[in-house]
C-alpha positions as CSV (number, residue, x, y, z in Angstrom):
1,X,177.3,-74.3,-88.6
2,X,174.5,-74.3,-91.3
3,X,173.1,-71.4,-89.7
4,X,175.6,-68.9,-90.0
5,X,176.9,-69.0,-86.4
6,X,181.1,-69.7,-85.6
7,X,180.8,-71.0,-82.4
8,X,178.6,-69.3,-80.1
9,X,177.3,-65.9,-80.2
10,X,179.8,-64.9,-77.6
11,X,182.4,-66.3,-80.1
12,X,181.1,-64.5,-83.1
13,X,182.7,-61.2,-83.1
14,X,186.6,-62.6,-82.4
15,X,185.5,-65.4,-85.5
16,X,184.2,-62.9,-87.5
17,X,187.3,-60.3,-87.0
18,X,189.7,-63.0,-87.6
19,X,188.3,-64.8,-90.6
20,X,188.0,-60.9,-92.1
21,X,191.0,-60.2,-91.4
22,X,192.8,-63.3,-92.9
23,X,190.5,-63.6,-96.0
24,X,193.7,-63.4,-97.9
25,X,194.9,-66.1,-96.1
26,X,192.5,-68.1,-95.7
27,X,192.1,-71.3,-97.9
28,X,190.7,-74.6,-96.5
29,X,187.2,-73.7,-97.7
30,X,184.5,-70.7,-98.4
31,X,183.1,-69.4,-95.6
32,X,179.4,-67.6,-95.8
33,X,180.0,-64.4,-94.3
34,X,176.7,-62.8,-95.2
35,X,175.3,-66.0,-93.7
36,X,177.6,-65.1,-90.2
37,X,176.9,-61.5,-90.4
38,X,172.6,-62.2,-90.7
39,X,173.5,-64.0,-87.0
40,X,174.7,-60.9,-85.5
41,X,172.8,-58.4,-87.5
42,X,169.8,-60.6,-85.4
43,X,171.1,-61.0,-82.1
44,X,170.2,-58.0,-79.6
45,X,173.9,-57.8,-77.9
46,X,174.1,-56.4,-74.4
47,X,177.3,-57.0,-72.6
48,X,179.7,-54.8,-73.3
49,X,182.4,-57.2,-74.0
50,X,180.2,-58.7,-76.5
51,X,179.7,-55.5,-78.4
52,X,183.3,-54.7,-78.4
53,X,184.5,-57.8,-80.1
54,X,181.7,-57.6,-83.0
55,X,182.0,-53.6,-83.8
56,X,185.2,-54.1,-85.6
57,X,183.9,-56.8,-87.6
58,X,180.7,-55.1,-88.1
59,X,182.5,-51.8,-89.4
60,X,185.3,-54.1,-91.5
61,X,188.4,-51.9,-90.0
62,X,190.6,-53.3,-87.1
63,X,190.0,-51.4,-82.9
64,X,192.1,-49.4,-83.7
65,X,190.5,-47.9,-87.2
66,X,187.2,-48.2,-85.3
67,X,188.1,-45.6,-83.0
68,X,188.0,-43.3,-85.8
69,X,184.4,-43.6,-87.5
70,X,182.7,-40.6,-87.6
71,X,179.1,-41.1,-86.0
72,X,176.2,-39.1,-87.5
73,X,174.2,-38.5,-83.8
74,X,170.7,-38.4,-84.3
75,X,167.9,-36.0,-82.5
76,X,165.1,-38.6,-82.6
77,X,164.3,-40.6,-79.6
78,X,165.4,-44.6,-80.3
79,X,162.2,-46.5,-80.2
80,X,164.5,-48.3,-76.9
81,X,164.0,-45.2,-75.0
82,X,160.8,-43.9,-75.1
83,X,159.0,-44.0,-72.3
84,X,156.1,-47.1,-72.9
85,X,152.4,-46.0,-72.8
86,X,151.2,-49.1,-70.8
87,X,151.4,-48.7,-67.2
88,X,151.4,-52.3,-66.5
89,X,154.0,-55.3,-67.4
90,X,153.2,-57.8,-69.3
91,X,153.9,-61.2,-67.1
92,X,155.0,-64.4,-68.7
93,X,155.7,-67.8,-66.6
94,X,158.5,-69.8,-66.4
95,X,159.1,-72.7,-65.0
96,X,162.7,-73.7,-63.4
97,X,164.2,-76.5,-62.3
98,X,167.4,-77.1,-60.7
99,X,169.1,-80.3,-60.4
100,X,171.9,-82.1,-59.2
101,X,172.6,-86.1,-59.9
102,X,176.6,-85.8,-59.7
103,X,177.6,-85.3,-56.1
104,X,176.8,-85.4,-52.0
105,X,172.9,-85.4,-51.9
106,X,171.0,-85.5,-55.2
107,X,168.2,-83.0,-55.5
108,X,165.7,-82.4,-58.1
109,X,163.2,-78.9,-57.6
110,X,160.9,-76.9,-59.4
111,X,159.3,-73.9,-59.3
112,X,157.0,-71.2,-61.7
113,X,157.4,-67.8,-61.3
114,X,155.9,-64.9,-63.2
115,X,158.5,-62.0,-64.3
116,X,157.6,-59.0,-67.0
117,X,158.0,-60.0,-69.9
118,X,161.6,-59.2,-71.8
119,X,163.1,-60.3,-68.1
120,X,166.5,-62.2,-68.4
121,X,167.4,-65.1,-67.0
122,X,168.6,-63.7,-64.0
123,X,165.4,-61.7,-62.9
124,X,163.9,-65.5,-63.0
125,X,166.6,-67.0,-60.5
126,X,165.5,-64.4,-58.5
127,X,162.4,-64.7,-58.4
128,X,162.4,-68.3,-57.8
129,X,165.2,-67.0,-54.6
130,X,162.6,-64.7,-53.2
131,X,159.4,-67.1,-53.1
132,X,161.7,-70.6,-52.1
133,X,165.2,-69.1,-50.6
134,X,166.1,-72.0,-48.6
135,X,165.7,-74.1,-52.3
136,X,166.6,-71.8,-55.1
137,X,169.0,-69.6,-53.6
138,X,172.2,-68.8,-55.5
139,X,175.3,-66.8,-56.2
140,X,176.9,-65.4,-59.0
141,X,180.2,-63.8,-59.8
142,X,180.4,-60.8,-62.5
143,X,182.2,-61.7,-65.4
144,X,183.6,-59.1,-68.3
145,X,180.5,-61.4,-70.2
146,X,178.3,-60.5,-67.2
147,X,177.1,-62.4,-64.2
148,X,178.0,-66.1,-63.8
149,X,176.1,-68.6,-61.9
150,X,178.8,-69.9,-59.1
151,X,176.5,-71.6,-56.8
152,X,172.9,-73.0,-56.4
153,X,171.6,-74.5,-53.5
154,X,174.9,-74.2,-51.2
155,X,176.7,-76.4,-54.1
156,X,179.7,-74.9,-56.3
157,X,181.0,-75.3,-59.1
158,X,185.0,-76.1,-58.9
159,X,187.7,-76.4,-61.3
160,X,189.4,-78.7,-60.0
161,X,186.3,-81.3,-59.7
162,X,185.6,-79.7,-63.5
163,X,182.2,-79.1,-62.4
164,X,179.6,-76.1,-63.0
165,X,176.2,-75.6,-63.5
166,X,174.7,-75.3,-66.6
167,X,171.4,-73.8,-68.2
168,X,169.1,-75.6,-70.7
169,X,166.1,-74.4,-72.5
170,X,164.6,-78.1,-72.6
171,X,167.3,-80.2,-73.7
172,X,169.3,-77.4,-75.6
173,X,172.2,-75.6,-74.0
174,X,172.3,-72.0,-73.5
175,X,174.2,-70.2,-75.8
176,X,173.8,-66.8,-73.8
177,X,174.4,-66.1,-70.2
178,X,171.5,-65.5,-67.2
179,X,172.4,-61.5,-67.5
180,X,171.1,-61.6,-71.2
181,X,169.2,-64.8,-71.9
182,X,165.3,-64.0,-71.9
183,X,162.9,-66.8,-71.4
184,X,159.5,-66.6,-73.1
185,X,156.4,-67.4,-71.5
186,X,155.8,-70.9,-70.7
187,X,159.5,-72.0,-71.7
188,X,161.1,-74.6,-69.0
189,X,164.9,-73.5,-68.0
190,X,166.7,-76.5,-66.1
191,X,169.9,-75.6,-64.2
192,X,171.7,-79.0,-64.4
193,X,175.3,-79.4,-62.1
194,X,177.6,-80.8,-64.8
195,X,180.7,-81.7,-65.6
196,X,183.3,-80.5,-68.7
């Protein structure tokens, strides 16, 4: 893409390790890989799984020569870890809606919740399952990419129907999961049943 990104950023680290390690090789066209590398120098990467499959093209040597870096370790506390000096969470609101136009009975719901703010996707369905259980209850399944949404409302997704449910931020896909993605305040999520 335009931007830099192969794929998605879930996709990133194997494109980046492959296209570095088959420059030699590879002729159809130029590919930008400052461009590609400013994408994942950018993206705050969290699931393990993730971070393993961009850490060899980050370092430019193969798993196996990654094992070997020498790490300086550092005494200062990562700006990540120290404690904050406000008591209080900043709350953001999100709305989300969750709907289903494919199969048995068509629903359509909405709710706003509040969550701190930096709260994934995730803390939001949760939210929304603790104030309206009987509406925005779910299930998830844990993934080596995190949690998946399974479930929402008593209705699965199923392979062999080809259906799941998928997130939007307004009308654009999701390129993260609900275990990473973090809604800012105001921003509309719709889970929408779907088919691939």
């Amino acid at each position: 893409k335009r931007d830099g990104m192969i794929g998605n950023i879930y996709s990133m680290g194997l494109a980046l390790q492959a296209l570095g390690s088959t420059k030699m090789f590879y002729a159809p066209r130029e590919w930008d890989c400052a461009q590609a590398f400013s994408v994942v120098y950018g993206h705050d990467y969290r699931q393990p799984m993730a971070i393993a499959q961009v850490l060899p093209a980050l370092v430019g040597r193969s798993y196996l020569e990654a094992a070997s870096l020498k790490c300086t370790t550092s005494t200062r506390t990562s700006p990540r870890l120290r404690p904050s000096l406000c008591p209080m969470p900043t709350l953001i609101l999100v709305h989300y809606s969750i709907i289903n136009k494919l199969q048995g009975k068509h629903f359509s719901n909405t709710i706003s919740v509040w969550v701190p703010a930096g709260s994934t996707l995730l803390k939001v369905l949760q939210a929304a399952e603790e104030e309206e259980p009987n509406v925005f209850c779910f299930r998830t399944e844990q993934t080596s990419w995190g949690p998946m949404v399974v479930s929402i409302h008593g209705l699965a997704g199923n392979s062999d129907d080809r259906t799941y449910w998928q997130f939007f931020s307004g009308t654009d896909a999701l390129q993260e999961g609900v275990g990473t993605y973090k809604p800012q305040d105001r921003e509309h999520i719709q889970a929408i049943f779907s088919t691939y």
